[in-house]
Each structure stands twice: as structure tokens, then as C-alpha cells.
C-alpha positions in Angstrom: 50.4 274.4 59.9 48.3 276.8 62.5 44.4 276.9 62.2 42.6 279.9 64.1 45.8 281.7 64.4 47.4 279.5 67.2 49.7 276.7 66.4 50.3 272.8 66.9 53.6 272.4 69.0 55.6 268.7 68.5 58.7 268.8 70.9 61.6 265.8 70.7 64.4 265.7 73.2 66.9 264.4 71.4 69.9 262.4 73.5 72.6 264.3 75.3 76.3 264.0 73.3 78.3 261.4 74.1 81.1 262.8 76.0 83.7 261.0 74.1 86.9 261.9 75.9 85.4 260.6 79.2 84.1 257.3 77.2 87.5 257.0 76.1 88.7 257.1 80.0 87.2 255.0 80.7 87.7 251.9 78.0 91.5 252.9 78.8 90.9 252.4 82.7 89.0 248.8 82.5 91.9 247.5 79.9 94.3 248.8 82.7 92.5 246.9 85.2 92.5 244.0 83.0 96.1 244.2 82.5 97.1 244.2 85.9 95.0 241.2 86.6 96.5 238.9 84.2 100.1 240.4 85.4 98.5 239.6 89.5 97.5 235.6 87.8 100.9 235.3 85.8 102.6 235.7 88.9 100.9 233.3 91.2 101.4 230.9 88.6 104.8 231.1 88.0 105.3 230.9 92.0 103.3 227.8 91.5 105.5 226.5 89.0 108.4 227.3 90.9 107.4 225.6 94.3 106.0 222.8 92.5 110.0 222.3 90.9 111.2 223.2 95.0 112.9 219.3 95.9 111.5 219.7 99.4 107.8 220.1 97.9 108.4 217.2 95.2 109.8 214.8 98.4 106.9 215.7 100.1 104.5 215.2 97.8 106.2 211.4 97.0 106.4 210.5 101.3 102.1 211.7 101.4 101.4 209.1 98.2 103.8 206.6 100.1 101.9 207.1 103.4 98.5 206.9 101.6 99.4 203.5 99.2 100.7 202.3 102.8 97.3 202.8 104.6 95.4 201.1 101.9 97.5 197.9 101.8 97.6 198.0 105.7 93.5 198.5 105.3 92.8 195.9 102.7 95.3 193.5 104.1 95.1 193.2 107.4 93.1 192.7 110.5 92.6 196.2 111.4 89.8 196.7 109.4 88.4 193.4 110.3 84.3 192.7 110.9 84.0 192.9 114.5 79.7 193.3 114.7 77.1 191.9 112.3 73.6 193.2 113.3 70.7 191.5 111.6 67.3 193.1 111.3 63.7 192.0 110.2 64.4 188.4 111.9 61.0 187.3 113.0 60.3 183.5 111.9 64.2 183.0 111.5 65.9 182.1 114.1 69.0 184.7 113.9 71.6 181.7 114.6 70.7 180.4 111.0 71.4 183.6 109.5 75.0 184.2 111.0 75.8 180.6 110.1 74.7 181.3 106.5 76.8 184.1 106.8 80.0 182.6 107.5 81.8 185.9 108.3 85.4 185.2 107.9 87.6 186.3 111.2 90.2 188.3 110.9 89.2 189.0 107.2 89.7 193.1 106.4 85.9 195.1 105.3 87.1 195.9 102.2 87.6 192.2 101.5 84.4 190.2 102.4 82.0 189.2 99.7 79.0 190.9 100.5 77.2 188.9 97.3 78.3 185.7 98.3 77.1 186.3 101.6 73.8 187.6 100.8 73.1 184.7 98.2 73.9 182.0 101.3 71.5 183.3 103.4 68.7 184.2 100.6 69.1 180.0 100.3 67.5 179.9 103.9 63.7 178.8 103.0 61.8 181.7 105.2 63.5 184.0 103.9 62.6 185.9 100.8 65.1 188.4 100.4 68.6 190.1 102.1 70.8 192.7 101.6 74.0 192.5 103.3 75.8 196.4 104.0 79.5 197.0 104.9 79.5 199.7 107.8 82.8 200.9 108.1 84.9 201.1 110.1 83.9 197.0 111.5 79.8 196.3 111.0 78.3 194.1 108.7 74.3 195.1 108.3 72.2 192.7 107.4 68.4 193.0 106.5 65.9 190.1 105.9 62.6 190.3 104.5 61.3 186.7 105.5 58.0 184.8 103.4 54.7 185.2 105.5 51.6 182.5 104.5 48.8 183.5 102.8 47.8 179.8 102.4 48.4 176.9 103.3 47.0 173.2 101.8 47.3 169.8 103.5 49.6 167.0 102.5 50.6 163.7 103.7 53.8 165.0 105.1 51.9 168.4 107.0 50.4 171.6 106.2 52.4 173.0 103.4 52.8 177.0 103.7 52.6 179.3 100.9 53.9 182.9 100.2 52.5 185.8 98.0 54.7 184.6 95.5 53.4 181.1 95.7 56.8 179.5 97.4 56.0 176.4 99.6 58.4 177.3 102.2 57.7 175.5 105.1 55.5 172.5 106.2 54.3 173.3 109.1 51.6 174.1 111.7 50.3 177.8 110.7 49.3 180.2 112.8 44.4 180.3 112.9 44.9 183.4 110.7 45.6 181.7 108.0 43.4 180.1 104.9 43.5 176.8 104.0 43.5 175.9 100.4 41.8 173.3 98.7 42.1 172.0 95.6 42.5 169.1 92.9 46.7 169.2 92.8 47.5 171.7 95.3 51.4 173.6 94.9 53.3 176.4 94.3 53.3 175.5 89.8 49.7 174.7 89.6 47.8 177.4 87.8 45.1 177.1 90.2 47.3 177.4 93.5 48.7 180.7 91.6 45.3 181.5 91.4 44.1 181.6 94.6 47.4 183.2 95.7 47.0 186.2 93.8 43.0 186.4 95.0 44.6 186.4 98.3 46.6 189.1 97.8 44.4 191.5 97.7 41.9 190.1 99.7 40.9 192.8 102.7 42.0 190.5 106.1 39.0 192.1 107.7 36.8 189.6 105.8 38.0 186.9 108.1 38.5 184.1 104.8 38.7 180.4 106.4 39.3 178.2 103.4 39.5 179.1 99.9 37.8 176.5 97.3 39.7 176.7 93.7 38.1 174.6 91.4 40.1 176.3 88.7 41.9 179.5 87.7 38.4 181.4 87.2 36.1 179.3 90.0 37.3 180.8 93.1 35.5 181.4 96.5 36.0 182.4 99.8 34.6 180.3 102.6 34.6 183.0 105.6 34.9 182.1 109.5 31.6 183.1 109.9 29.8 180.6 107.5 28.9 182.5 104.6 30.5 182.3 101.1 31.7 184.9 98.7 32.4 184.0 94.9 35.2 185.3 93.7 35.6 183.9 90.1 38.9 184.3 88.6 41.8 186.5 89.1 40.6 189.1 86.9 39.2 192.9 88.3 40.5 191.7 91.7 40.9 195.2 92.7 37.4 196.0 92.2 36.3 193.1 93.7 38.1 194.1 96.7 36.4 197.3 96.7 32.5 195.8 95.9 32.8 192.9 98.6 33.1 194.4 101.9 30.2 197.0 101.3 28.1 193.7 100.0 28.9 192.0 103.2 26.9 194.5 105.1 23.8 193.1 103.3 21.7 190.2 104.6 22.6 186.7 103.0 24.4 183.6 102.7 26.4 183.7 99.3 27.9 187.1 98.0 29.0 186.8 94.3 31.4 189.3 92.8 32.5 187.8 89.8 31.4 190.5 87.6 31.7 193.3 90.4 29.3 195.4 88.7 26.6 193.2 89.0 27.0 192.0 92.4 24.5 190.2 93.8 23.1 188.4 97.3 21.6 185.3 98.3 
């Protein structure tokens, strides 16, 4: 339709023909291609196949699995893969003389052989030590790696100071070193409720705040008698971690008794 005597142009391109001879080329070329391909793979394989039926290749491949069966049983067997170091690591309480006896690394035994479980259990037995892993290195080393128990209180009793780990263990009875806090309570040891307690108070207690004794009169009457005289009530074992965070900012205030049993009322005396 024109208005004013000019009119309103709409152009398409429209695609060019398909050149169907050269289309044709070329689906006849890539099947080619693809032909000689599998004829290139057909022939490798049956070259394969033939070497693979070749007696020499088939002796061969029986004298390798011979050789390699031989080297294992001479390995597994023998002394030539026998343990010729163990190196222990983390030793600082224990003396390392306890830990090779506990050990008892067979001589002449092959690697392969040794029962690392066995050995590990016999020296996890060792009271100051709280656990081991115990590595073959080949071609000869046996690694060994001890985490030993550290006190984080100790009670008194007839027989010496008793020492107790973060997992309440009484592990030794002996001296301990100033650092560490003495507990007191009604029936002190590692299964009473209130030793737990003051264990897990302990564990999260910052070291900076120099704790002396700690008094548990039960599971949730806890306090910590610092060096320096003053007194900090703990409570139970409950919102330790916030208590943690409340205390040593409290401590910077003047006072004798710090009580953070409900940490968000903390208060000073």
C-alpha cells in the first residue's frame, strides 16, 4: 500500500541454496575417512592378537609373573625387608626405652609382616601415654608417634599426688610440676562426677589466670582459687565457653571474689 505517492519497502534475504552436490562430497569424504580408520584399528588389533599367540611373547609373559610372585615371597618372607630403624616422635614425659620395649620389634621379621596393631595397642598400655600410631616406612622404618597425657589437676592421696588428664585418667602419682592446680574435693578420682567436673572447667580455663587450687563442692559449685589470692566462681560446667570469655575482662576490675556463674550477670566483690 503507498500513501503520498511513495511506497513502504520490506526486503527479506532469503538463505543461499544448498549446494547439494558439494554437501554430498563431503558426507562421502568423512565416511571414507571413517572407513579407513576402523580398517588402520582392525589391523593393530589383529597384530595384537597375533603377537599376543607368538610362544616367545606368551614365555615371556609367564618368566615376568614368575619373577614378580618370586619377589614378593622373597619380600614377605625373608629378612631383606626386615625393620632396621624405628624412630619415635612426641616422647616428652616417656622415657623412649619404655616405648621400644612395648614395641617388641621382632628381628629379622620382613615389613610386610609386623603387626603394626598389636604394636600400637602395647604401647597405648604405657600409662603417660594417651595415644600412638605406629607407620611402616618402607623399605626398613617403623614410625612411631605418641601423644602422651599432660595434668590439668592433680588431688592428694595417701599414696602421693595423683595426676589427672583432660580426659580425667589418673595416670601417674607423682610430684607435678607448680603449674599445675590442685583439686579438692569430698571423693576425689577420675569416675567421680565432681572430679569430671572440675576437669572439664579446666579445660577451657585461660592459663593466663594463674588458677592454684580448684574447690568442687559438686558438679555445679565450682571455683577457682588463683595464685594471687583472689577467687572466681565458676558454678557448674555449663556456658563454660562464655565464662571463659567474661572472666578475664572481669579480672581487670578491683575485688576479691569474681562470680561468673550466670556470665551475663557477672558481678565483683
Amino acid at each position: 500500500m503507498s500513501s503520498g505517492g511513495e511506497a513502504d519497502e520490506t526486503t527479506a534475504e532469503s538463505p543461499d541454496p544448498v549446494d547439494e552436490p558439494a554437501a554430498e562430497r563431503d558426507s562421502a569424504a568423512r565416511a571414507a575417512r571413517r572407513a579407513r580408520l576402523h580398517r588402520g584399528r582392525s589391523r593393530e588389533d589383529d597384530r595384537l592378537r597375533t603377537a599376543l599367540r607368538s610362544p616367545r611373547v606368551r614365555i615371556g609373559v609367564a618368566v615376568g609373573c614368575v619373577v614378580l610372585l618370586a619377589i614378593g615371597l622373597t619380600a614377605y618372607f625373608t629378612p631383606v625387608l626386615s625393620v632396621r630403624t624405628v624412630r619415635v616422635e612426641g616422647l616428652s614425659a616417656v622415657p623412649e626405652d619404655q616405648v621400644l620395649d612395648a614395641l617388641q620389634v621382632p628381628d629379622g621379621l620382613s615389613m610386610m609382616r609386623i603387626d603394626t596393631t598389636a604394636m600400637a595397642q602395647r604401647v597405648a598400655q604405657l600409662p603417660k601415654v594417651r595415644s600412638v600410631r605406629v607407620q611402616r616406612e618402607f623399605p626398613s622404618t617403623v614410625q612411631v608417634t605418641v601423644v602422651e597425657r599432660n595434668p590439668v589437676l592433680y588431688f592428694d592421696a595417701p599414696d602421693g599426688p595423683h595426676l589427672l588428664d583432660c580426659d580425667s585418667v589418673e595416670f601417674a602419682i607423682e610430684q607435678p610440676a607448680g603449674t599445675v592446680a590442685k583439686l579438692v574435693t569430698d571423693n576425689p578420682g577420675g569416675n567421680d562426677p565432681a572430679t569430671r567436673a572440675a576437669v572439664t572447667v579446666m579445660a577451657v580455663v585461660p592459663p593466663s589466670l594463674g588458677v592454684g587450687q580448684v574447690v568442687a563442692r559438686s558438679v555445679s559449685d565450682i571455683a577457682l582459687e588463683l595464685r594471687d589470692g583472689r577467687t572466681v566462681l565458676w558454678g557448674g560446667t555449663g556456658d563454660s565457653q562464655k565464662k571463659a570469655a567474661v572472666v578475664g575482662p572481669l579480672l581487670t576490675q578491683p575485688g576479691n571474689v569474681f562470680d561468673v556463674s550466670s556470665p551475663n550477670l557477672a558481678t565483683v566483690k
